[in-house]
N, C-alpha and C positions, 0 to 999 in steps of 0.2 A: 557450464554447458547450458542450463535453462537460461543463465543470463546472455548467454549469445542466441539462443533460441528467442527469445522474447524480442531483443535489439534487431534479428533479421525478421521478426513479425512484423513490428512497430513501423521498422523500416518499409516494408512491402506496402505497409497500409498507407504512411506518408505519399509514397509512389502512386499509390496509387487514387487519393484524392487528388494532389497535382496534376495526376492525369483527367479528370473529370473537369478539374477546372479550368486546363488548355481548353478543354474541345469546347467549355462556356465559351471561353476570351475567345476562340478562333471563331464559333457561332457568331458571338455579339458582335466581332467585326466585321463578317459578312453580311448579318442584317443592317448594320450602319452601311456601310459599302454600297448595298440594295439599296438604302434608303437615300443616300447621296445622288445616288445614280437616277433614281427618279424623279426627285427633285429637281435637279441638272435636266434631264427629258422634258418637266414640267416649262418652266424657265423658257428653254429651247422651241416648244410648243405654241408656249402665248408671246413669245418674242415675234413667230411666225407670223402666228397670228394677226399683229399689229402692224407688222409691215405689208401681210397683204393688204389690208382693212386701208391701209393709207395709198396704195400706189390704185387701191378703186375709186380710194375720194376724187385722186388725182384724175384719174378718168374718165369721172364722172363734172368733174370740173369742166376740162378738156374736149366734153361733146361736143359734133359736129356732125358734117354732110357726110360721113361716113356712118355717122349713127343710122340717118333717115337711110340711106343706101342700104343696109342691113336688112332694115324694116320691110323698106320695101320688096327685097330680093325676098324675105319668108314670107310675107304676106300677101304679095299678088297672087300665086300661083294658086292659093286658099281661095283669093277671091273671085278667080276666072277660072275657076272648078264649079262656081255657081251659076255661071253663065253658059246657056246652054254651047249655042257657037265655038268659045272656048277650052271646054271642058274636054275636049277629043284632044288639043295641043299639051292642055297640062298634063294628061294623062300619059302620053306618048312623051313628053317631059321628062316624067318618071322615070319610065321606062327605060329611059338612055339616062337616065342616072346611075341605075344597077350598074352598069357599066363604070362607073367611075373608082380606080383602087382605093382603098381603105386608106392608103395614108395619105391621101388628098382630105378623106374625111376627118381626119383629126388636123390636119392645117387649118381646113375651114373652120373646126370647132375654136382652137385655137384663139384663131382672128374673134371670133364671135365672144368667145370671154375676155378679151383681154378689151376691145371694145366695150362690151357693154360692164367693167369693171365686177366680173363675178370670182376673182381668184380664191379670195377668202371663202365663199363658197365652197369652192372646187377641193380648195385644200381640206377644208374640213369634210369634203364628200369622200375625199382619198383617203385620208387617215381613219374616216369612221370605217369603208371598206378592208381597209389592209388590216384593221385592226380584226373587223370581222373572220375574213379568213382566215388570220392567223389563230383564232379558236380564243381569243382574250377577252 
């Protein structure tokens, strides 16, 4: 009788370091799992990164009369703000700009970086955001 008392001790206690040492092994492969997966995120990141960084050189290669066109379209209106005569048109300019929807403004933004080669920028301006609000 004690010798079965003691065998179904024994036994419980076995059970139950076994059990201690799944929930390690099941741990430790979630932290490896984690750790794979960031890694893999990283990788994915600066891979990004690289292909923006080269399709700006490309564009920066590639300038043109659309560059100065650019230039010119944001910088006149800067500059015939300082003239008196002027300054009444660009004003009124504005003005009828409110009017333009929002998703014209992000076309135009669009054109304006991928012209003046800022993706790489943008992407790390997104990712630093998203990350932000995500509370990380």
């Amino acid at each position: 009788m004690i010798g079965a008392l003691a065998t179904l001790i024994t036994g419980g206690l076995e059970a139950y370091k076994q059990h201690g040492k799944n929930k390690a092994n099941a741990l430790k492969r979630r932290d490896e799992i984690e750790n794979e997966q960031h890694n893999a995120k990283i990788k994915r990141l600066q891979s990004g990164d690289e292909k923006s960084a080269n399709l700006d050189m490309v564009s920066i290669k590639e300038r043109g009369l659309k560059d100065e066109f650019i230039m010119l379209v944001v910088f006149i209106p800067l500059i015939l703000s300082f003239i008196p005569d002027y300054a009444v048109y660009v004003s009124e300019g504005f003005i009828a700009l409110q009017a333009v929807p929002d998703y014209y403004w992000y076309i135009v933004a669009a054109v304006v970086i991928d012209t003046f080669g800022f993706r790489s920028m943008v992407r790390y301006l997104l990712e630093f955001f998203s990350f932000k609000f995500k509370g990380t």
